[in-house]
N, C-alpha and C positions, 0 to 999 in steps of 0.2 A: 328194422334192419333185415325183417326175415323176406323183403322184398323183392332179393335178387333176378335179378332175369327176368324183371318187369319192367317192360315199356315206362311205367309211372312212377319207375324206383328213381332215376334221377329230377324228377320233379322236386319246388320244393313246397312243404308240406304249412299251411301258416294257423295259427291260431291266434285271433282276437277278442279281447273285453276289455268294459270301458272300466268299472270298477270290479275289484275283485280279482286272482290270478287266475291262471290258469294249471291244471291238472291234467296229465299226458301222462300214458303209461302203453305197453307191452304194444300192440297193435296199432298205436297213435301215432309210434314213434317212426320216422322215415330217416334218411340219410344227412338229410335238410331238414333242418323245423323250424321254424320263425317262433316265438310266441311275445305281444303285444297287447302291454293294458296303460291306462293312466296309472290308475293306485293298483297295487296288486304283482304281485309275484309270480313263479311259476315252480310247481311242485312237479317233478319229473321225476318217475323211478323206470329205471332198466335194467333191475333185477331178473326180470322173466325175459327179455332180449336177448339172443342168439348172436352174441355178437364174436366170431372166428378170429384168429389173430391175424394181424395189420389191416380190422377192417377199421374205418373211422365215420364217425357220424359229425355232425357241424349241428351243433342248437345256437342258437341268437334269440334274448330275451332283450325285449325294448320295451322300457317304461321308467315313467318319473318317481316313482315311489315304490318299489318292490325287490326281491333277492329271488335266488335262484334257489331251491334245494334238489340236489341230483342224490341217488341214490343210485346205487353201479356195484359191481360184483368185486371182489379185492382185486383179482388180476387187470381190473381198466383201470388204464393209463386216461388221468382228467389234464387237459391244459386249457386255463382256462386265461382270457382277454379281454376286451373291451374299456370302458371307462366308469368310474362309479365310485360313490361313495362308499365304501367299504369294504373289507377285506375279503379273503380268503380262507377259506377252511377245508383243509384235504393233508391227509397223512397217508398217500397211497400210493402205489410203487411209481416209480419212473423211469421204469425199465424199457427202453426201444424194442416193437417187435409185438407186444399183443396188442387189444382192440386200444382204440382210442377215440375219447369222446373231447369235442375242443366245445369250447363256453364261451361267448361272446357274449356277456351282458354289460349293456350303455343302457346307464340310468343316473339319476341325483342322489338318491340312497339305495340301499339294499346290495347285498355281499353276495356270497357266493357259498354256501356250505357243501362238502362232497361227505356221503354218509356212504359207508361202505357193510356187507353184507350177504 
């Protein structure tokens, strides 16, 4: 997110593996991120991201076997979508107005945990 006023900030940003998830953090992270495996998850922290209030970032994780775990600062706002076996896990504000990260994960298992920090 710390991309702004880059030609290459509204690109979107993709990550793939066949087995095993994938791992995205502080610099990895773009506005758009795709991340895509068969078996496998995606561990995502945005802890160290600069993220200003009413900015939003869009991740989308696709795979038949795998969950999301985001990690995000108390004040981000998570909404999270897609289709999948499993739940949700976030106890974090939802207040309109600071950053906001949305979560599209379409998969057969794996959930969605938001860890906050």
């Amino acid at each position: 997110m710390t991309h702004s006023g880059n030609p290459d900030s509204d690109k979107t940003h993709v990550r793939i593996g066949i087995f095993g998830g994938n791992r995205l953090a502080g610099h990895e992270i773009h506005s758009r991120t795709v991340t895509a495996s068969l078996i496998g998850g995606a561990d995502i922290d945005l802890t160290d991201v600069d993220l200003p209030d009413g900015a939003e970032l869009r991740i989308t994780k696709l795979s038949l076997i795998g969950g999301v775990k985001l990690r995000v600062r108390p004040e981000v706002r998570v909404v999270v979508g897609g289709i999948r076996l499993g739940g949700v896990s976030d106890d974090g504000p939802d207040r309109p107005g600071g950053p906001t990260v949305h979560v599209a994960a379409w998969g057969l298992l794996g959930g969605v945990s938001v860890l906050r920090g």
